[in-house]
mmJSON file of the N, C-alpha and C atoms, coordinates in Angstrom:
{"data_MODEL":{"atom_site":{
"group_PDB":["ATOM","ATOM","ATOM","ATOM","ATOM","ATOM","ATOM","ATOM","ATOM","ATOM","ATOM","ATOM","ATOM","ATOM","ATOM","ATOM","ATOM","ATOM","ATOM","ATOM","ATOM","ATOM","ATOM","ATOM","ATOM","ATOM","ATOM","ATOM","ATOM","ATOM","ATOM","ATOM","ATOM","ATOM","ATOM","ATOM","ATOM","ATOM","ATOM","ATOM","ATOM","ATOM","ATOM","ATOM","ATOM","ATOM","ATOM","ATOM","ATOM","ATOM","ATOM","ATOM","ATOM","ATOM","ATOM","ATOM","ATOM","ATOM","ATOM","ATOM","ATOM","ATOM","ATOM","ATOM","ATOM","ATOM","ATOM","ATOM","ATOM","ATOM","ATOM","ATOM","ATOM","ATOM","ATOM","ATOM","ATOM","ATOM","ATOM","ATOM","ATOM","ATOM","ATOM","ATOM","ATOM","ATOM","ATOM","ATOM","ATOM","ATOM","ATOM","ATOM","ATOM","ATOM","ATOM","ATOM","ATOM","ATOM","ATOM","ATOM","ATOM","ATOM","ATOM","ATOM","ATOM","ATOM","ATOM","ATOM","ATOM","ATOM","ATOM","ATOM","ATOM","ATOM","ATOM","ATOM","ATOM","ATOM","ATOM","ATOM","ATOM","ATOM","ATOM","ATOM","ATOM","ATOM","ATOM","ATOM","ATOM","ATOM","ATOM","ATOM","ATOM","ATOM","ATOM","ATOM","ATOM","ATOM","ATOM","ATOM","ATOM","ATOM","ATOM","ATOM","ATOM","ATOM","ATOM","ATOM","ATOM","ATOM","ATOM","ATOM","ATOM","ATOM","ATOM","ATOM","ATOM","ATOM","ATOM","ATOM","ATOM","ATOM","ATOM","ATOM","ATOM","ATOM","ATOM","ATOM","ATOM","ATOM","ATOM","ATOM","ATOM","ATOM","ATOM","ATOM","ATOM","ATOM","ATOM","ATOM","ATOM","ATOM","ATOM","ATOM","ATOM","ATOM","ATOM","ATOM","ATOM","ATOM","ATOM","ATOM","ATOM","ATOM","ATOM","ATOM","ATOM","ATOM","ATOM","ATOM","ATOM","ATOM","ATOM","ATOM","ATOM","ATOM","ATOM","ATOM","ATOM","ATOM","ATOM","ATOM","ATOM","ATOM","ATOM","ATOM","ATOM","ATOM","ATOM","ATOM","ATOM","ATOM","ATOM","ATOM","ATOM","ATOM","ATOM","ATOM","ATOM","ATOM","ATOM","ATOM","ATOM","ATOM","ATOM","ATOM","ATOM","ATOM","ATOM","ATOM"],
"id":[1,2,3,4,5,6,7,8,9,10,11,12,13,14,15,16,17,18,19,20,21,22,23,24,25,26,27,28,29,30,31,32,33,34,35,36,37,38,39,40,41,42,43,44,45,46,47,48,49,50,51,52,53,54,55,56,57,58,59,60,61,62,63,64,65,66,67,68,69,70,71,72,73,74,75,76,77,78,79,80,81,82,83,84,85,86,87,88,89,90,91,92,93,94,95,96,97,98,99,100,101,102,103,104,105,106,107,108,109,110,111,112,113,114,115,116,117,118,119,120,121,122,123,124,125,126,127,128,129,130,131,132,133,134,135,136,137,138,139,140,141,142,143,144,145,146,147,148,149,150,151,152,153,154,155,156,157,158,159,160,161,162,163,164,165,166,167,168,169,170,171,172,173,174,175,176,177,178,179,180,181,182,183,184,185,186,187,188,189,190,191,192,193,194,195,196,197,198,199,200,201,202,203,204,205,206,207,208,209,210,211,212,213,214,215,216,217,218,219,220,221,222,223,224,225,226,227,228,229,230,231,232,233,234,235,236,237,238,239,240],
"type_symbol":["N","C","C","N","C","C","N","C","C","N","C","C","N","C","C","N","C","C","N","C","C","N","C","C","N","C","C","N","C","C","N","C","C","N","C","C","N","C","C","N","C","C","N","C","C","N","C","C","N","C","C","N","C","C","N","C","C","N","C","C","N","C","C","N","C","C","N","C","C","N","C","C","N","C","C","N","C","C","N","C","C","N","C","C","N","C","C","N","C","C","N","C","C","N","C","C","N","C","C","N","C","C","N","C","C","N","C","C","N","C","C","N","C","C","N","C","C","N","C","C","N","C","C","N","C","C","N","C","C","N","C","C","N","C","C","N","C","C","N","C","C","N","C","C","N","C","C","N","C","C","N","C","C","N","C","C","N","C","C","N","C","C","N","C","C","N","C","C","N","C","C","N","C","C","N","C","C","N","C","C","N","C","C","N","C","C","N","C","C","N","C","C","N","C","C","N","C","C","N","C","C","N","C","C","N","C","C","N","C","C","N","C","C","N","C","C","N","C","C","N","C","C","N","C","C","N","C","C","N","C","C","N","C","C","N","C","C","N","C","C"],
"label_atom_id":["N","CA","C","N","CA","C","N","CA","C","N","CA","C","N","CA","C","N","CA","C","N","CA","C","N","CA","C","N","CA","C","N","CA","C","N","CA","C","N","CA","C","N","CA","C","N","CA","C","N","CA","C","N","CA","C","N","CA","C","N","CA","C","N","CA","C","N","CA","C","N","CA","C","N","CA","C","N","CA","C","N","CA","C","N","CA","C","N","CA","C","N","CA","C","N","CA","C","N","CA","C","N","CA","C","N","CA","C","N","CA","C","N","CA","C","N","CA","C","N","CA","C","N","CA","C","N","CA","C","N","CA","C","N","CA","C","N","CA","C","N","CA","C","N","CA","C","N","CA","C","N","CA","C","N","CA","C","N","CA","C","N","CA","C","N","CA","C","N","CA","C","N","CA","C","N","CA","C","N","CA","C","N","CA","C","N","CA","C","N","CA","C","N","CA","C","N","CA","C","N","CA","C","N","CA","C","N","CA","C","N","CA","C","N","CA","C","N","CA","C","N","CA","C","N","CA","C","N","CA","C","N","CA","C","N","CA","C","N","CA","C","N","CA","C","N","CA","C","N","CA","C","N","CA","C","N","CA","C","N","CA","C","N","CA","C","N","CA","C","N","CA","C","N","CA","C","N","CA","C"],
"label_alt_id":[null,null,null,null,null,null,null,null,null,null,null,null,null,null,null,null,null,null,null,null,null,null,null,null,null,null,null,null,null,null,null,null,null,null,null,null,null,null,null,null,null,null,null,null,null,null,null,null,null,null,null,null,null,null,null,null,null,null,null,null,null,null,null,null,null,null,null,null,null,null,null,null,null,null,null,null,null,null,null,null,null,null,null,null,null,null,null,null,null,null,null,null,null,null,null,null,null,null,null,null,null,null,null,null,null,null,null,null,null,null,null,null,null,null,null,null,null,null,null,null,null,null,null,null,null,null,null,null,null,null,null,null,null,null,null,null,null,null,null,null,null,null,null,null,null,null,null,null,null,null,null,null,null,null,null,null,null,null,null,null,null,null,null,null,null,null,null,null,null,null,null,null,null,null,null,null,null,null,null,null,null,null,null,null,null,null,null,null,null,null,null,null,null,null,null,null,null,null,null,null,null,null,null,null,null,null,null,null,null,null,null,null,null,null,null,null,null,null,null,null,null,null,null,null,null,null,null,null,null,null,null,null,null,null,null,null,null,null,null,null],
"label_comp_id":["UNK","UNK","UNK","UNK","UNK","UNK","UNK","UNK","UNK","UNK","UNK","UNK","UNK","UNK","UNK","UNK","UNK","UNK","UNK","UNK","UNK","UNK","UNK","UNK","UNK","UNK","UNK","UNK","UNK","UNK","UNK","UNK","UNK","UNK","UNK","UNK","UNK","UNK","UNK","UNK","UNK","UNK","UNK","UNK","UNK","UNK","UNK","UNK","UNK","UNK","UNK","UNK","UNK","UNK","UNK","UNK","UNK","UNK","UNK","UNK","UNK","UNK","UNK","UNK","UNK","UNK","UNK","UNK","UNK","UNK","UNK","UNK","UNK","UNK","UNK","UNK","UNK","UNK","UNK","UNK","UNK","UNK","UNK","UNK","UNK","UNK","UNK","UNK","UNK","UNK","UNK","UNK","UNK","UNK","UNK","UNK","UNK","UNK","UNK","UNK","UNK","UNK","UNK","UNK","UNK","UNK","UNK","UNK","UNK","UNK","UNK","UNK","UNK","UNK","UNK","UNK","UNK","UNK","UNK","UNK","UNK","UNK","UNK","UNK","UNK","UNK","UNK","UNK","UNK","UNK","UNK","UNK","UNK","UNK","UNK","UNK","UNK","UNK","UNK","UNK","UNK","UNK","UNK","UNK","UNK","UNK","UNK","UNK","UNK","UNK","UNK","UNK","UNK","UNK","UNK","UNK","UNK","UNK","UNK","UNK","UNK","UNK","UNK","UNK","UNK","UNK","UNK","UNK","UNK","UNK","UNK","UNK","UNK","UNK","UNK","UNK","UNK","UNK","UNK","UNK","UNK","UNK","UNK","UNK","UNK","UNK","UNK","UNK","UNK","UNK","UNK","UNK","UNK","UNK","UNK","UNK","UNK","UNK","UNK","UNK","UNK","UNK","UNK","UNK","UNK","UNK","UNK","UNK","UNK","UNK","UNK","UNK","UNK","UNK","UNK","UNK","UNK","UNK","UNK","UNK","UNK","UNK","UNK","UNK","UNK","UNK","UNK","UNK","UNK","UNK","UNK","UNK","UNK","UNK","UNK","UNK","UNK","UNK","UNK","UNK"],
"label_asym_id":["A","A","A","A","A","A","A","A","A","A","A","A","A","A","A","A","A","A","A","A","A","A","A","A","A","A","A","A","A","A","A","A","A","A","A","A","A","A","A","A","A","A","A","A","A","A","A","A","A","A","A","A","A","A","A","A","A","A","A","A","A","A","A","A","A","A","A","A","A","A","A","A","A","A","A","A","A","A","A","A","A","A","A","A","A","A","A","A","A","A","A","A","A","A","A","A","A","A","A","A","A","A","A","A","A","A","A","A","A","A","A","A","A","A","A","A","A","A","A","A","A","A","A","A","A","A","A","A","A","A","A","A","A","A","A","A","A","A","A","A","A","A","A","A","A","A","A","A","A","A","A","A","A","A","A","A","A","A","A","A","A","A","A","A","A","A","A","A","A","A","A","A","A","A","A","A","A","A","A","A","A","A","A","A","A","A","A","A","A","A","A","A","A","A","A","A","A","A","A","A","A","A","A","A","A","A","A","A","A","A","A","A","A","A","A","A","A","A","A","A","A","A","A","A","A","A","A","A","A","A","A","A","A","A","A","A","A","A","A","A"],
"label_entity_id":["1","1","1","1","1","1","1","1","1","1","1","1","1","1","1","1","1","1","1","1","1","1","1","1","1","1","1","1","1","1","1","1","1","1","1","1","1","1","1","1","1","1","1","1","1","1","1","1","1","1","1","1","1","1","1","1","1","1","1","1","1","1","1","1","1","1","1","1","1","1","1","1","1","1","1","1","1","1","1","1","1","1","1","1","1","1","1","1","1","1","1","1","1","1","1","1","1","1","1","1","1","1","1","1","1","1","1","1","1","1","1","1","1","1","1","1","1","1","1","1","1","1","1","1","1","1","1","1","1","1","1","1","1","1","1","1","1","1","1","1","1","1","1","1","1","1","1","1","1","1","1","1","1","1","1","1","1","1","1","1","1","1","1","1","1","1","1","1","1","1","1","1","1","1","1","1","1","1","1","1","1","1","1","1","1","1","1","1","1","1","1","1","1","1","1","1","1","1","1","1","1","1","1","1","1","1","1","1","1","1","1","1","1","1","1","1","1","1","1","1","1","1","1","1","1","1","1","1","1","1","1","1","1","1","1","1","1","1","1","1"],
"label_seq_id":[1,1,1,2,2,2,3,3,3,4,4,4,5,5,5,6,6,6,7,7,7,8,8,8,9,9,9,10,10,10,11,11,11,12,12,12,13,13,13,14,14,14,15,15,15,16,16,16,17,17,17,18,18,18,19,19,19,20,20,20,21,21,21,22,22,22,23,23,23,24,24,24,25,25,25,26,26,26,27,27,27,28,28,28,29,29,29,30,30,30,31,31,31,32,32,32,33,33,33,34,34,34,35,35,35,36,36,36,37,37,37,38,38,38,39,39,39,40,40,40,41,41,41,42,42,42,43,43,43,44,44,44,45,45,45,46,46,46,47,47,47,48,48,48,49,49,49,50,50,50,51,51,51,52,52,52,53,53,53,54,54,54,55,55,55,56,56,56,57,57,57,58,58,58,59,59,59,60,60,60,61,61,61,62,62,62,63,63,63,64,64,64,65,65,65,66,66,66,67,67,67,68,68,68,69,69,69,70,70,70,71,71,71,72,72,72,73,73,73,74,74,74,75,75,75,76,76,76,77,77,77,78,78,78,79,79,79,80,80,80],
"pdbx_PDB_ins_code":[null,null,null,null,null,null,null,null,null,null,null,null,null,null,null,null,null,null,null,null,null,null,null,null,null,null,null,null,null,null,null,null,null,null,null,null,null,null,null,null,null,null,null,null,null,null,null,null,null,null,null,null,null,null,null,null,null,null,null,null,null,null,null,null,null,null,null,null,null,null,null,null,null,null,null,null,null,null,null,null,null,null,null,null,null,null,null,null,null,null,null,null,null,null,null,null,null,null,null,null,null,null,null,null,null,null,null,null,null,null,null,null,null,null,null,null,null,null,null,null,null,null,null,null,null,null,null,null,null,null,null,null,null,null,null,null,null,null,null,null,null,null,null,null,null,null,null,null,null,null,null,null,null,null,null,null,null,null,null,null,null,null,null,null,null,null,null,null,null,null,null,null,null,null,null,null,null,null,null,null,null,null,null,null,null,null,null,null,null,null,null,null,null,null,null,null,null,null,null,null,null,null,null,null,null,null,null,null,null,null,null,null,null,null,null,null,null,null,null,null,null,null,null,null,null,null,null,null,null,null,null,null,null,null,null,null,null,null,null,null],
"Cartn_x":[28.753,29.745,30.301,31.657,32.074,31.465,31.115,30.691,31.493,31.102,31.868,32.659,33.477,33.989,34.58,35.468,36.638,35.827,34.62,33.741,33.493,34.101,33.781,35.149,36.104,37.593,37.84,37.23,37.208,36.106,36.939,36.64,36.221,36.471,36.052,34.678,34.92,33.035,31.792,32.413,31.97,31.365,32.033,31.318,30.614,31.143,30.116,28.285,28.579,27.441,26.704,27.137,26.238,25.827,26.6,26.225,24.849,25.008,23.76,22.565,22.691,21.491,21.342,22.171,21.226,20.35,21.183,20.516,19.464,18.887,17.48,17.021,17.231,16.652,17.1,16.933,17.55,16.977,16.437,15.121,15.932,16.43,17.134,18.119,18.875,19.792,19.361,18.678,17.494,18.889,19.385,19.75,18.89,19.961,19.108,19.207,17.942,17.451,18.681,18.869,19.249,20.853,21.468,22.622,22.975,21.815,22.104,22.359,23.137,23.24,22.213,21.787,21.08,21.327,20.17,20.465,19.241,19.917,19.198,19.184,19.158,19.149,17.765,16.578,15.381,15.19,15.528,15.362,16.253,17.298,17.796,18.313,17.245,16.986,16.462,15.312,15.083,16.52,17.442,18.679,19.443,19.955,20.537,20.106,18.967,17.997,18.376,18.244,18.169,19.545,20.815,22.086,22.251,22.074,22.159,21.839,20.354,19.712,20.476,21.031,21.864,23.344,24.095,25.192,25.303,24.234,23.919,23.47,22.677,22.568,23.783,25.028,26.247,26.792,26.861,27.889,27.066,25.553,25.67,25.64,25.563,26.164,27.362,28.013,29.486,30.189,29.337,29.563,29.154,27.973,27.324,29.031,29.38,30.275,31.33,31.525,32.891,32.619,31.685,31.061,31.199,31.026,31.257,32.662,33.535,35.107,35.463,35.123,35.465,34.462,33.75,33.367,34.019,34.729,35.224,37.026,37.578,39.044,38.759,37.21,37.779,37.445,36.934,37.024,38.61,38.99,40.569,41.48,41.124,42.086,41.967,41.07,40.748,41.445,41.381,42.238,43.122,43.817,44.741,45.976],
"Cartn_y":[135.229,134.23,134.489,134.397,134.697,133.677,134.203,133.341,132.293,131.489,130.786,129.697,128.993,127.651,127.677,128.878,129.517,129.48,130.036,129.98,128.749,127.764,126.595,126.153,126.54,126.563,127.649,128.902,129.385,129.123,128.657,127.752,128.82,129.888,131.103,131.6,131.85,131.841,131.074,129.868,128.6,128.446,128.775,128.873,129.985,131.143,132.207,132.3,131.779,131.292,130.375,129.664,128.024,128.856,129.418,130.294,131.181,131.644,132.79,131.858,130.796,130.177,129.436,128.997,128.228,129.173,130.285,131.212,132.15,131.295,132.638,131.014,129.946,128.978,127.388,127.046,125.939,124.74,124.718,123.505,123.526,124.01,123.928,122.134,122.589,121.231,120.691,120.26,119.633,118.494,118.72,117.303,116.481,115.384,113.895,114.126,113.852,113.799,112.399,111.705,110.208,110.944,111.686,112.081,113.353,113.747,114.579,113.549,113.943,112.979,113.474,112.432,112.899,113.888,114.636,115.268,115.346,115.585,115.133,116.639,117.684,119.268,119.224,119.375,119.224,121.193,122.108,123.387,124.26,123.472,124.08,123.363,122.585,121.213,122.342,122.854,123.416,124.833,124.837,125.912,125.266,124.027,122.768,122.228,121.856,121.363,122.271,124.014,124.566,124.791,124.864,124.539,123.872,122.316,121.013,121.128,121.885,121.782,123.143,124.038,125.137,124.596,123.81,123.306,121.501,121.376,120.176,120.377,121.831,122.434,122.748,123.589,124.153,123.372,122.253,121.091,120.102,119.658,119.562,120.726,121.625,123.012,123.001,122.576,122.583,121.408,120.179,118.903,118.698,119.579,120.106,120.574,121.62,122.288,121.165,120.214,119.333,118.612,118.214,117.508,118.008,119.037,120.078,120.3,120.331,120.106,118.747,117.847,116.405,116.353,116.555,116.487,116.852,118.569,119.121,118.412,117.714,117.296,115.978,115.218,113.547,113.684,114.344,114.406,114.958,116.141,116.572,114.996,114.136,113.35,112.146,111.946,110.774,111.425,113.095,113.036,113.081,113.396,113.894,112.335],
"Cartn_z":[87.297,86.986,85.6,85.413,84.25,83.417,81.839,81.157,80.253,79.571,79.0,79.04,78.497,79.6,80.911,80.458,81.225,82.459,82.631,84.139,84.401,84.209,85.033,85.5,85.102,85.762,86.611,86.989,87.887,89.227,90.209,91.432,92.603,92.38,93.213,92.731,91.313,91.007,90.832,90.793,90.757,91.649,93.462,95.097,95.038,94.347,94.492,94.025,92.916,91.698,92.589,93.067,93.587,95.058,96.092,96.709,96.537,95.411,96.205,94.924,93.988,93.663,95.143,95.544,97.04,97.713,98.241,99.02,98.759,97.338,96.79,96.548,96.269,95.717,96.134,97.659,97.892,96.911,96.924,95.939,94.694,93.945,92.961,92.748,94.025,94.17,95.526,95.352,96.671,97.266,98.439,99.262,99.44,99.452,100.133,101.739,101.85,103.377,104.289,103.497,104.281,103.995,103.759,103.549,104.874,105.642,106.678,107.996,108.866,109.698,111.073,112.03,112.903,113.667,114.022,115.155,116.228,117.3,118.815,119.605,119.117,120.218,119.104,119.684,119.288,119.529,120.142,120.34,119.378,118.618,117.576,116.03,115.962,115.037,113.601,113.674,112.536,111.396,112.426,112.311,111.523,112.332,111.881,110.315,109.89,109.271,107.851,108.221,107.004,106.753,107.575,106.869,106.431,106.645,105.875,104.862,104.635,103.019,101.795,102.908,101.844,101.533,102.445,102.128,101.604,101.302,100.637,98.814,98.833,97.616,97.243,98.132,97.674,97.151,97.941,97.354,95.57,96.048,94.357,92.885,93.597,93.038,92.037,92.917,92.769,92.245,92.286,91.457,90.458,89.84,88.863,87.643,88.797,87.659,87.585,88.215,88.514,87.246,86.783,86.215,84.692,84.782,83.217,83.136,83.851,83.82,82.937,83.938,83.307,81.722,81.478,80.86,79.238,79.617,78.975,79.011,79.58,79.468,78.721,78.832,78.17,76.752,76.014,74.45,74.239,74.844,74.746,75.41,76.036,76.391,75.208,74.916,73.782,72.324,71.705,70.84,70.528,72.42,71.945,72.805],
"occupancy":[1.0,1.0,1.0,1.0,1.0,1.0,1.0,1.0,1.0,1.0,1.0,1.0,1.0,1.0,1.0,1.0,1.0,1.0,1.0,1.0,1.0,1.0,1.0,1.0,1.0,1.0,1.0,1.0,1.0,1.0,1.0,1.0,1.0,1.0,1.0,1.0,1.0,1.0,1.0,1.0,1.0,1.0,1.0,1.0,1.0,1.0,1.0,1.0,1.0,1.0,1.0,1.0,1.0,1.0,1.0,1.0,1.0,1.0,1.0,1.0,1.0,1.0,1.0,1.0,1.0,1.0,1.0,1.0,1.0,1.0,1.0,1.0,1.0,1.0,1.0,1.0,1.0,1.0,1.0,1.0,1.0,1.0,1.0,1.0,1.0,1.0,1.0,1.0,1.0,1.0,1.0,1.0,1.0,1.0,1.0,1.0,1.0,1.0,1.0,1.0,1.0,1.0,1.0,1.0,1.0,1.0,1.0,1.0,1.0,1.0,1.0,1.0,1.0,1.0,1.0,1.0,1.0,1.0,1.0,1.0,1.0,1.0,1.0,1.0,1.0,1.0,1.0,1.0,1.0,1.0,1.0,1.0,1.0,1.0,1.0,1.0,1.0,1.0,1.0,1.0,1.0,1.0,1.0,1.0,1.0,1.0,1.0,1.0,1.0,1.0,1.0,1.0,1.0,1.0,1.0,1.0,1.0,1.0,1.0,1.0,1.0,1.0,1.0,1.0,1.0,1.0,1.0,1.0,1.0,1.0,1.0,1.0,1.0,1.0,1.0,1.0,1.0,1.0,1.0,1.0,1.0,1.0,1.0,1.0,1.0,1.0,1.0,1.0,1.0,1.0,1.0,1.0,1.0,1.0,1.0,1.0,1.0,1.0,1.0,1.0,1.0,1.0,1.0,1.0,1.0,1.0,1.0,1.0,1.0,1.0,1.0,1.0,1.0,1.0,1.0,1.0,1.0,1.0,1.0,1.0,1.0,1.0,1.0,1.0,1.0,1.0,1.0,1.0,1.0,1.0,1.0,1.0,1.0,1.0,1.0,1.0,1.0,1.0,1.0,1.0],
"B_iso_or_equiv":[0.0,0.0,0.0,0.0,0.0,0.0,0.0,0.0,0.0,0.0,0.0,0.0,0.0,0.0,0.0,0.0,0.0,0.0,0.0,0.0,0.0,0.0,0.0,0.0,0.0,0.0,0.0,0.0,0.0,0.0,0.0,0.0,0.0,0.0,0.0,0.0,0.0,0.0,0.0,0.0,0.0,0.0,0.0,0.0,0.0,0.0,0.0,0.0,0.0,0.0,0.0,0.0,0.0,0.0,0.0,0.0,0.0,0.0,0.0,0.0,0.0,0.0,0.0,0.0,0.0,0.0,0.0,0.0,0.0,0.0,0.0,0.0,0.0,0.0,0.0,0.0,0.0,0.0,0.0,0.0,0.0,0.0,0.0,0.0,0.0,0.0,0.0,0.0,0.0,0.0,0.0,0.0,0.0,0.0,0.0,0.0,0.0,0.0,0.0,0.0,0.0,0.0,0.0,0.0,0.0,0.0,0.0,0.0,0.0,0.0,0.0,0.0,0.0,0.0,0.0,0.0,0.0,0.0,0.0,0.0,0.0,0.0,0.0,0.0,0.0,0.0,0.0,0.0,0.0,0.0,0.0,0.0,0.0,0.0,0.0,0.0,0.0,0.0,0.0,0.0,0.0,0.0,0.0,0.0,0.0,0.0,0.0,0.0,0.0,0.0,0.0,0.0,0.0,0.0,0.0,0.0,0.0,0.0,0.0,0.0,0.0,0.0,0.0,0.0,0.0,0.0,0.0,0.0,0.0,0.0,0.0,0.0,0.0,0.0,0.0,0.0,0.0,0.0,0.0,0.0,0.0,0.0,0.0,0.0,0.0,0.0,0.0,0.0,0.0,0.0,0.0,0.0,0.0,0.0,0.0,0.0,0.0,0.0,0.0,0.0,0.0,0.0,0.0,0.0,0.0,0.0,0.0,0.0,0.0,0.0,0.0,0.0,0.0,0.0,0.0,0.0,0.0,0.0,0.0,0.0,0.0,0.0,0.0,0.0,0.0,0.0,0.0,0.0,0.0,0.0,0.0,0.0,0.0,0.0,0.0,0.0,0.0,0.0,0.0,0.0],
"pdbx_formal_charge":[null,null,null,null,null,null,null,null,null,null,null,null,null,null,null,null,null,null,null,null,null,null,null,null,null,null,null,null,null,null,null,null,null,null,null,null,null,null,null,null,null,null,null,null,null,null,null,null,null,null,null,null,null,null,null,null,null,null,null,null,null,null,null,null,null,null,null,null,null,null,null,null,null,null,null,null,null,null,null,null,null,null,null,null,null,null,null,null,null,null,null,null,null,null,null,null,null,null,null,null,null,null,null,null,null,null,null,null,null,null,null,null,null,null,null,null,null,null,null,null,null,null,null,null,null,null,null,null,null,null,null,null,null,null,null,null,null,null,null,null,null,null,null,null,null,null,null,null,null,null,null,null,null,null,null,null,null,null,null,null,null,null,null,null,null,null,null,null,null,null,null,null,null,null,null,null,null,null,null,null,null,null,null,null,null,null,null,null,null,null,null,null,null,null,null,null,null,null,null,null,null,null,null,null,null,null,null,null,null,null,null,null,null,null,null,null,null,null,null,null,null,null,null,null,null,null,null,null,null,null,null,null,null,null,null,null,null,null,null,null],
"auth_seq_id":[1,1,1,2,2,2,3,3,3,4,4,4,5,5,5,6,6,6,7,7,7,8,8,8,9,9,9,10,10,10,11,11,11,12,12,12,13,13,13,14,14,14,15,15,15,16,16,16,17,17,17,18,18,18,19,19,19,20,20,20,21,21,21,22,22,22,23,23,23,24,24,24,25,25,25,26,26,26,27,27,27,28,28,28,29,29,29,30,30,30,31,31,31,32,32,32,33,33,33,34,34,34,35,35,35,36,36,36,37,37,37,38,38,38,39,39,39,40,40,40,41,41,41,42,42,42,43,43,43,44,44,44,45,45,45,46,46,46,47,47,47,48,48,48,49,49,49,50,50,50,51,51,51,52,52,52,53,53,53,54,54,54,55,55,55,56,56,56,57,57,57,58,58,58,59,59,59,60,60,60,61,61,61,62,62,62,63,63,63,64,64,64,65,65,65,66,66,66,67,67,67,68,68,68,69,69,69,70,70,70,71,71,71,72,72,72,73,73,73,74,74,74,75,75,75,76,76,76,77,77,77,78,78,78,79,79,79,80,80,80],
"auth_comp_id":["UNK","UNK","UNK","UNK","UNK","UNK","UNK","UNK","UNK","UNK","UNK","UNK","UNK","UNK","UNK","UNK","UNK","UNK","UNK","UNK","UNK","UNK","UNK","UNK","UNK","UNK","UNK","UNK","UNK","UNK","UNK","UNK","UNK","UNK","UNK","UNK","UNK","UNK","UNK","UNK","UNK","UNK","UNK","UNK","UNK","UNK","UNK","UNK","UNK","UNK","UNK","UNK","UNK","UNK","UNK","UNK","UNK","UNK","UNK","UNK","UNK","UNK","UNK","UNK","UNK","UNK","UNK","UNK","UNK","UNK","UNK","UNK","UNK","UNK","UNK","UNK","UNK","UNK","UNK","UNK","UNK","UNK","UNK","UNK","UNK","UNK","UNK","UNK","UNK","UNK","UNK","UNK","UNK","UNK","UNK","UNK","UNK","UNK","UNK","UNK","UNK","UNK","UNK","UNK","UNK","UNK","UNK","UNK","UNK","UNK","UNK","UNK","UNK","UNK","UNK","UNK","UNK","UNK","UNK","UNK","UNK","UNK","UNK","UNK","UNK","UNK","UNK","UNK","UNK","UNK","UNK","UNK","UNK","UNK","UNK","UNK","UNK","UNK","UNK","UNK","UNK","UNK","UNK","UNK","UNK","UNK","UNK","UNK","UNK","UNK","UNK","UNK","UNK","UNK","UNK","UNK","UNK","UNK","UNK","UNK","UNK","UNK","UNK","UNK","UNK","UNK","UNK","UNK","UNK","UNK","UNK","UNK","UNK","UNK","UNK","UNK","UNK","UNK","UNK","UNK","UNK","UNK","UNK","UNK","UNK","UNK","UNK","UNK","UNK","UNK","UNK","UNK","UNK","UNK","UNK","UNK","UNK","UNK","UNK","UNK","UNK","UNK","UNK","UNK","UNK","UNK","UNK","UNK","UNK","UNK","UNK","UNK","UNK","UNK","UNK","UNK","UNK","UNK","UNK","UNK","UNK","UNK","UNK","UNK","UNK","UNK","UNK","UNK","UNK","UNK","UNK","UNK","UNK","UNK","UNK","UNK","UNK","UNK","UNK","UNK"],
"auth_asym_id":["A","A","A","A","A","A","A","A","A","A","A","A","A","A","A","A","A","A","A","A","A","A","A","A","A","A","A","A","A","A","A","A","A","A","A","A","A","A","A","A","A","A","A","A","A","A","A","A","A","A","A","A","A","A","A","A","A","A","A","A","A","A","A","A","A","A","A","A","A","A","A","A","A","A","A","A","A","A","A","A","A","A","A","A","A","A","A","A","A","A","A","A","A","A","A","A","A","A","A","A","A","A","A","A","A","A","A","A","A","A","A","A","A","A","A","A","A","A","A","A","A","A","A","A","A","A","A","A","A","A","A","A","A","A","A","A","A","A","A","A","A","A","A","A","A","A","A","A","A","A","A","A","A","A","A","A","A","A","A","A","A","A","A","A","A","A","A","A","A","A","A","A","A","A","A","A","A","A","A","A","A","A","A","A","A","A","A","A","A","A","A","A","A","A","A","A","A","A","A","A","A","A","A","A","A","A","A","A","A","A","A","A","A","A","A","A","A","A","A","A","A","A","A","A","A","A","A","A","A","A","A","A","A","A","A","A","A","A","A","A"],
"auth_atom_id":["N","CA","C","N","CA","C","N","CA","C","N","CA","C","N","CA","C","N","CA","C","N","CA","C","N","CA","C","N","CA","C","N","CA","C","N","CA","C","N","CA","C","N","CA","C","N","CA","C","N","CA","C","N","CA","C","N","CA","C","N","CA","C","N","CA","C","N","CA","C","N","CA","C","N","CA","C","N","CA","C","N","CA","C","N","CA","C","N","CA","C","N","CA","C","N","CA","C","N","CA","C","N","CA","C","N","CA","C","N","CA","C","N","CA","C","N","CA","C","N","CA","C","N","CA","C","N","CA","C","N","CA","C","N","CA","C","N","CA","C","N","CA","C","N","CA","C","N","CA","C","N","CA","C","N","CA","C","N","CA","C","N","CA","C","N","CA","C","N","CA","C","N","CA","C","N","CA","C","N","CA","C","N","CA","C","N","CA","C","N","CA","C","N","CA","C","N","CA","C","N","CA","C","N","CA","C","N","CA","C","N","CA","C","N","CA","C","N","CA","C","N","CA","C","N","CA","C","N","CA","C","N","CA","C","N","CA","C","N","CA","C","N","CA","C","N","CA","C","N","CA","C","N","CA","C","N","CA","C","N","CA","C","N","CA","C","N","CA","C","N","CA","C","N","CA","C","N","CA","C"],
"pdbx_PDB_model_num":[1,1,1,1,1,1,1,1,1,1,1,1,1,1,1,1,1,1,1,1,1,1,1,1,1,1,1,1,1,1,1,1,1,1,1,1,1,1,1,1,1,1,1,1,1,1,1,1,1,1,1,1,1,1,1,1,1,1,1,1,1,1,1,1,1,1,1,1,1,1,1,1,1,1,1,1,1,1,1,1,1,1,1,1,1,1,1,1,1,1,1,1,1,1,1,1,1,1,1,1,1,1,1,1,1,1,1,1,1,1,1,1,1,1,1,1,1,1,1,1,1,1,1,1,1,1,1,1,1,1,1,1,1,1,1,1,1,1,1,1,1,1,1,1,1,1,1,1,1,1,1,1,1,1,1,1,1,1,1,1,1,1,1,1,1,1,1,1,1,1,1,1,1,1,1,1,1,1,1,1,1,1,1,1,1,1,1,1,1,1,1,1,1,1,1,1,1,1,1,1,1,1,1,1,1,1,1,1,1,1,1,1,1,1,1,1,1,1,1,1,1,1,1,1,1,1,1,1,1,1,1,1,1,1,1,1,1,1,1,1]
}}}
């Protein structure tokens, strides 16, 4: 990921970055369990199960960086 602020305004490395920390390290950005919705195919439940938990990591991944955006515009909006 490019370094520096500038890498948190790039939105392509931003998915890439949160990408492969999920995919070596889902536990990182652990989903909420009560945030997956049910499912009832009991023969392909555990398949199901571990996408939820890699695209549940992607996404607070990625709100992580949303988060360092805003972060970085409201001191620039307050002085200016």
């Amino acid at each position: 990921m490019t370094s520096g602020m500038s890498g948190i305004f790039d939105l392509t490395a931003v998915r890439q970055s949160c990408w492969q920390t999920c995919e070596s390290d889902p536990g990182r950005f652990p989903a909420d369990p009560a945030s997956v919705p049910a499912y009832s195919h009991e023969d392909t439940r555990e398949q199901f199960w571990a996408a939820a938990v890699f695209f549940g990591c992607v996404d607070l991944c990625e709100g992580e960086y949303r988060v360092k955006r805003i972060a970085f515009f409201v001191p620039v909006a307050v002085i200016g």
